[in-house]
Backbone bond lengths (Angstrom), bond angles and torsions (degrees), N, CA, C in turn:
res aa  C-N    CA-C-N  psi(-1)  N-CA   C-N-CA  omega(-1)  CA-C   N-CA-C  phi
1 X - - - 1.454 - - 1.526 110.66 -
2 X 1.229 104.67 -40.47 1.937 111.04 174.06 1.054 106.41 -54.23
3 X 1.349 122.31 -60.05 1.107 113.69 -171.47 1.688 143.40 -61.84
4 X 1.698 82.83 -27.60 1.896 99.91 -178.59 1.819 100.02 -65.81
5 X 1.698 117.53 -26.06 1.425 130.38 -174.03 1.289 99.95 -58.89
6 X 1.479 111.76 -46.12 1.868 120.96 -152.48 1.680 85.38 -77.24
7 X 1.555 120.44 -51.27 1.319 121.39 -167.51 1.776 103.21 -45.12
8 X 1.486 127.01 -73.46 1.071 129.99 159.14 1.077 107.25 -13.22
9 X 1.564 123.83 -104.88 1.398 128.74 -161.31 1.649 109.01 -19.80
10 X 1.689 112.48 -50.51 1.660 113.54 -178.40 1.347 113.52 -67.89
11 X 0.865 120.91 -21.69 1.659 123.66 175.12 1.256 118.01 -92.42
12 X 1.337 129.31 -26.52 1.318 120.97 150.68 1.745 123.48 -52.89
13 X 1.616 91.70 -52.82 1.702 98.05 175.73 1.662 119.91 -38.37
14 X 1.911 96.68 -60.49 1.359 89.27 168.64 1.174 145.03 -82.25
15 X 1.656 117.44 3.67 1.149 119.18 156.77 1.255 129.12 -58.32
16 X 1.448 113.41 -37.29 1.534 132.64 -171.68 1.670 90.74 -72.26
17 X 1.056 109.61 -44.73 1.617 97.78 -151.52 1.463 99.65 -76.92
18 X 1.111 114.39 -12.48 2.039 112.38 170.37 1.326 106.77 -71.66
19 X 1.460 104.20 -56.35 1.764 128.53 -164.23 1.752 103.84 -53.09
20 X 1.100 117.94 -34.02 1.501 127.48 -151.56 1.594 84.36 -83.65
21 X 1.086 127.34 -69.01 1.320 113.99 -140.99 1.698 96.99 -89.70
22 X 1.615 133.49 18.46 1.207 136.86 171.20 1.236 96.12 -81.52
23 X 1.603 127.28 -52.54 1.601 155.53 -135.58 1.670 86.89 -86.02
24 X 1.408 119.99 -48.45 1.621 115.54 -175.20 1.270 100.52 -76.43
25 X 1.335 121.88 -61.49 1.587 107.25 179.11 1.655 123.34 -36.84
26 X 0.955 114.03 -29.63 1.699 130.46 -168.39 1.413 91.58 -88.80
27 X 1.099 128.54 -18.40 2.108 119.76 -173.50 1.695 90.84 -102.07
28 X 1.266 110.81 -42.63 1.740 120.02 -166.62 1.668 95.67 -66.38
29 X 1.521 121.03 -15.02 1.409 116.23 -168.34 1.892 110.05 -88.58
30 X 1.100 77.23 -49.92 1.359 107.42 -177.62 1.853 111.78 -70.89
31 X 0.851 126.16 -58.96 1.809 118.91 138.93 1.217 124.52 -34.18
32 X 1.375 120.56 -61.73 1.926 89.78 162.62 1.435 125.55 -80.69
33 X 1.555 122.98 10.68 1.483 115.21 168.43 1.463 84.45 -89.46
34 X 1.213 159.11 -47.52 1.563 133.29 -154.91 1.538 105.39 -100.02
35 X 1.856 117.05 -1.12 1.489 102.03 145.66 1.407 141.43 -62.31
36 X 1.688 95.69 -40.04 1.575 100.44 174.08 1.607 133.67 -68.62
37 X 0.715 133.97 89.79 1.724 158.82 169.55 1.781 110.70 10.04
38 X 1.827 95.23 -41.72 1.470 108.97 -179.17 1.702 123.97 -82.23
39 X 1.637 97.92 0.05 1.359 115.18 179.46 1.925 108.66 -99.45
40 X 1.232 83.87 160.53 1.619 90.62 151.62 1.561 109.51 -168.07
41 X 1.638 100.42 92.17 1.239 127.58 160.95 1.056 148.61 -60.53
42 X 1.756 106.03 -23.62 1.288 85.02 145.87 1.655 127.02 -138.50
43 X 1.444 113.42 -147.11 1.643 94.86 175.72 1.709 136.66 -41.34
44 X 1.661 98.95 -49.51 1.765 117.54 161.60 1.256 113.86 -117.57
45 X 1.273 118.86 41.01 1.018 117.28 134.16 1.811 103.76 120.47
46 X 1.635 104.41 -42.94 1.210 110.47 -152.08 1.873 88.76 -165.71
47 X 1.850 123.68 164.19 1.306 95.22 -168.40 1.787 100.57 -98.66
48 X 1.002 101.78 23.82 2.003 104.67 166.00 1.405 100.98 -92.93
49 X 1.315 130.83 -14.15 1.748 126.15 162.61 1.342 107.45 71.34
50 X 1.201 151.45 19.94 0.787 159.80 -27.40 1.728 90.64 139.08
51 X 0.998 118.50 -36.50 1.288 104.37 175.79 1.661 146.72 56.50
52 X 1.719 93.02 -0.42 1.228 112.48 162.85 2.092 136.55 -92.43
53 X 1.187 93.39 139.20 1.595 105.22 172.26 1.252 123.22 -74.31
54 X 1.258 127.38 140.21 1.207 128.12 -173.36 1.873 106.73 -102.96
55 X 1.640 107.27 -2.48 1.314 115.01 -164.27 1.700 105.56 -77.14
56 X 0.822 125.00 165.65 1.173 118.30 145.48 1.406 144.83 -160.47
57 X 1.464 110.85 58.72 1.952 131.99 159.96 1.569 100.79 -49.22
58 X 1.507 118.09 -45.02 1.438 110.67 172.82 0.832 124.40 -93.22
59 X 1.750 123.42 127.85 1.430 113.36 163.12 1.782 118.07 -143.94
60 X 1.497 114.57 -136.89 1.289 102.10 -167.67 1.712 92.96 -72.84
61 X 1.270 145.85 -36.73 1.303 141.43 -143.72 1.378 103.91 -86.17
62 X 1.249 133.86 -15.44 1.600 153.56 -135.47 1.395 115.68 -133.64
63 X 1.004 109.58 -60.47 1.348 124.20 -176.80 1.526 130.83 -38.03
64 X 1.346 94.24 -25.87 1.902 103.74 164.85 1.189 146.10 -95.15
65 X 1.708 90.72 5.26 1.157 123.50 164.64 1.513 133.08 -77.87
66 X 1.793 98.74 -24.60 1.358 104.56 176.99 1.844 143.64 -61.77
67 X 1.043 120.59 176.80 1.153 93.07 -130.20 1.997 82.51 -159.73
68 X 1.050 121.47 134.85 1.869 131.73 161.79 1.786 90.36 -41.26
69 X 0.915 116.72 131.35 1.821 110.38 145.03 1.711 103.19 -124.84
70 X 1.003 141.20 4.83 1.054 138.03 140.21 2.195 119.27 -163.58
71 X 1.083 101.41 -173.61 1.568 83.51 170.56 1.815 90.38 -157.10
72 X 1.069 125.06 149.28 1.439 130.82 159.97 1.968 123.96 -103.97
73 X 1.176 106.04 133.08 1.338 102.77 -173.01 1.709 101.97 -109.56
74 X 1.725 99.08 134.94 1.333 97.47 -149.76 2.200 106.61 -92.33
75 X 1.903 83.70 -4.93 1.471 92.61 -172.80 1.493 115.38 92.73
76 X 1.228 125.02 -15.26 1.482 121.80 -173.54 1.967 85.44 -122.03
77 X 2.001 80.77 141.40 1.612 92.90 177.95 1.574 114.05 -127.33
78 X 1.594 88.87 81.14 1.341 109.58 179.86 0.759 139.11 -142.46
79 X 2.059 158.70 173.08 1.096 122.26 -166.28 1.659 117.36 -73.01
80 X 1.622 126.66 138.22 1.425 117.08 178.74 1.732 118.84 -105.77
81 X 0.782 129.67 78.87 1.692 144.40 -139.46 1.091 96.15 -95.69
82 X 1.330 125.27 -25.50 1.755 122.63 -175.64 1.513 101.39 -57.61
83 X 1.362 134.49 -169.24 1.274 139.21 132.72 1.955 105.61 -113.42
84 X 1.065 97.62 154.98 1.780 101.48 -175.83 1.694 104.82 -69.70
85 X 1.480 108.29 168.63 0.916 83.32 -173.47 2.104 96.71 -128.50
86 X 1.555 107.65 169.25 1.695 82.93 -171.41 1.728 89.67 -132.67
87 X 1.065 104.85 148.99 1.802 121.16 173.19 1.389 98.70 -143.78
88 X 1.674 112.24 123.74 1.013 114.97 170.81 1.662 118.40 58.13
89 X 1.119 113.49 -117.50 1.505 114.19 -174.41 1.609 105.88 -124.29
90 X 1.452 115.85 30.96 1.706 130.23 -166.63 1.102 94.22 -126.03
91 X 1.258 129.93 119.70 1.701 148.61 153.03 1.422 90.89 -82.62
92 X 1.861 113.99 138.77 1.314 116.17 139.92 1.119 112.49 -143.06
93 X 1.495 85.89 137.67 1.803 101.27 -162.09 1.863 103.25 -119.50
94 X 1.341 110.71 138.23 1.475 117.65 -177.87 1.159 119.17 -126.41
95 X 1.230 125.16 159.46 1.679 124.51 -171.40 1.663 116.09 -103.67
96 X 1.193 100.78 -173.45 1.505 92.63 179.24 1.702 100.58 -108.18
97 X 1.111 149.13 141.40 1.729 165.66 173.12 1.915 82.88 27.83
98 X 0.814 131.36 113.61 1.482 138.14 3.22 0.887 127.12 -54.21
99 X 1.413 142.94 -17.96 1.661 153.67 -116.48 1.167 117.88 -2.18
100 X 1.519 126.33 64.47 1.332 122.71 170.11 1.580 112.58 -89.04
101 X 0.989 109.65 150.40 1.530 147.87 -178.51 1.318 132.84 -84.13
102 X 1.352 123.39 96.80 1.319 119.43 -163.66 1.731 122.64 -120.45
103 X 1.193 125.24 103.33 1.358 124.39 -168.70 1.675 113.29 -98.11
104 X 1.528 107.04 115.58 1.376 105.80 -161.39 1.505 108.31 -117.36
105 X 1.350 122.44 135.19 1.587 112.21 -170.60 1.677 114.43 -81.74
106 X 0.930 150.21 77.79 1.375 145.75 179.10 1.167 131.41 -39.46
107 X 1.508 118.44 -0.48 1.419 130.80 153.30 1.597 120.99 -82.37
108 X 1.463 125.38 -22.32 1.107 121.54 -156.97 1.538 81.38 -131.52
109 X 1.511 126.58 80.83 1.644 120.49 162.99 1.407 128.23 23.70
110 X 1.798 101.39 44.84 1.244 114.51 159.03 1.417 111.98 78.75
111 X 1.061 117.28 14.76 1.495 132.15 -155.36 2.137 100.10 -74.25
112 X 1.399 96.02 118.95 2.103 98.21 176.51 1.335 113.69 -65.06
113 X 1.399 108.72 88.03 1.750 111.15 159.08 1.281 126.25 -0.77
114 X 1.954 77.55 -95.70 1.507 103.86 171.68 1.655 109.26 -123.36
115 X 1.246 115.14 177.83 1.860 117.45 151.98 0.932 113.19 -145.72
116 X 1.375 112.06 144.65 1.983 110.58 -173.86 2.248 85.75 -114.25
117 X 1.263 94.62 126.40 1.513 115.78 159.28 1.425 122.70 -100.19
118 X 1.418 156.86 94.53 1.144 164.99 -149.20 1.080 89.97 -106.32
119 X 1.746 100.49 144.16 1.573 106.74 -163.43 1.980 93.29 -93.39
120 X 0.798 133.45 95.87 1.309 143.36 140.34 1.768 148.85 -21.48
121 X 0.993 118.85 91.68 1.642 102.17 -162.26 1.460 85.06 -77.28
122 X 1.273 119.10 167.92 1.548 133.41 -167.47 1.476 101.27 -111.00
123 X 1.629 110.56 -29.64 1.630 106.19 -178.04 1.314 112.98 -71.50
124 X 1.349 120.26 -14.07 1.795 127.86 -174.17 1.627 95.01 -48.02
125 X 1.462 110.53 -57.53 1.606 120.86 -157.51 2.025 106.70 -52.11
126 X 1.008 116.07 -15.79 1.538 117.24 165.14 1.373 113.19 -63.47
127 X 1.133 126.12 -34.45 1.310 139.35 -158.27 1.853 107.03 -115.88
128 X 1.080 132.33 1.66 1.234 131.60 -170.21 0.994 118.15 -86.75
129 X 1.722 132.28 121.68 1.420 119.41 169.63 1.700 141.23 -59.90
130 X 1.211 120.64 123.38 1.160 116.49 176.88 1.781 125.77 80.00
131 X 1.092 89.40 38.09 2.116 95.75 -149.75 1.247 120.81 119.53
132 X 1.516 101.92 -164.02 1.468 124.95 168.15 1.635 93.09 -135.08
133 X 0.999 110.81 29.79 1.807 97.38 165.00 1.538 140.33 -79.62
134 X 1.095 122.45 171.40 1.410 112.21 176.35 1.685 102.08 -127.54
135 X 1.528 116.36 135.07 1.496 103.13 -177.60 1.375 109.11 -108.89
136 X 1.548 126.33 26.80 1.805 121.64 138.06 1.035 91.12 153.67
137 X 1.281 104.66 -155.43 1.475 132.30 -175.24 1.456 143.33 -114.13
138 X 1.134 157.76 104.68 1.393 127.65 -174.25 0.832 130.03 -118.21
139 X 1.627 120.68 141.80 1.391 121.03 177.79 1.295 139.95 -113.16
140 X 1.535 142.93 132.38 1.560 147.67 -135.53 1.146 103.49 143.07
């Protein structure tokens, strides 16, 4: 019986000690995607939520000038509460119940990568709190 304990204990150890330094790389990744200015990694932006840009093409002189340059329709007509999210030159944008997933390249006219569709039971939505919404995405 001691021994099957000691076995455990070593296999936990070395589990951790693989697991750990995947888990930092994945926080260290994700910290410099919501350092860089041209991203927005995460839901608001940054984890003070805060919702502010650090860019600035827009400002007070400009701003009333703006203007649609495109819009994507995600197919679901429901509330969409997330904000999308952008890495690099990857929009991902999600819906509310189905929660599908949409990764769009912003170099090539918005063009859908990929899409993830989750298989969904439809009877859940009787029972759902507050909606059928989804409030974003995250990335790490």
């Amino acid at each position: 019986m001691k021994l099957n304990k000691i076995k455990l204990a070593l296999g936990l150890v070395a589990g951790l000690s693989v697991a750990m330094p995947m888990i930092a790389s994945a926080a260290a990744d994700q910290e410099k995607a919501i350092a860089n200015a041209d991203n927005w990694a995460a839901p608001r932006g940054d984890y003070t939520n805060q919702a502010h840009s650090k860019l600035t093409q827009i400002n007070q002189g400009n701003v009333k000038n703006l203007k649609a340059a495109w819009t994507f329709a995600t197919g679901v007509n429901r509330g969409h509460e997330g904000a999308p999210l952008v890495i690099g030159n990857m929009m991902y944008v999600h819906t509310a119940f189905p929660n599908n997933i949409y990764a769009l390249d912003l170099n090539d006219n918005q063009k859908i990568v990929w899409s993830y569709f989750p298989k969904q039971d439809p009877s859940v939505q009787a029972v759902l709190c507050c909606d059928n919404v989804s409030r974003g995405l995250g990335y790490g």
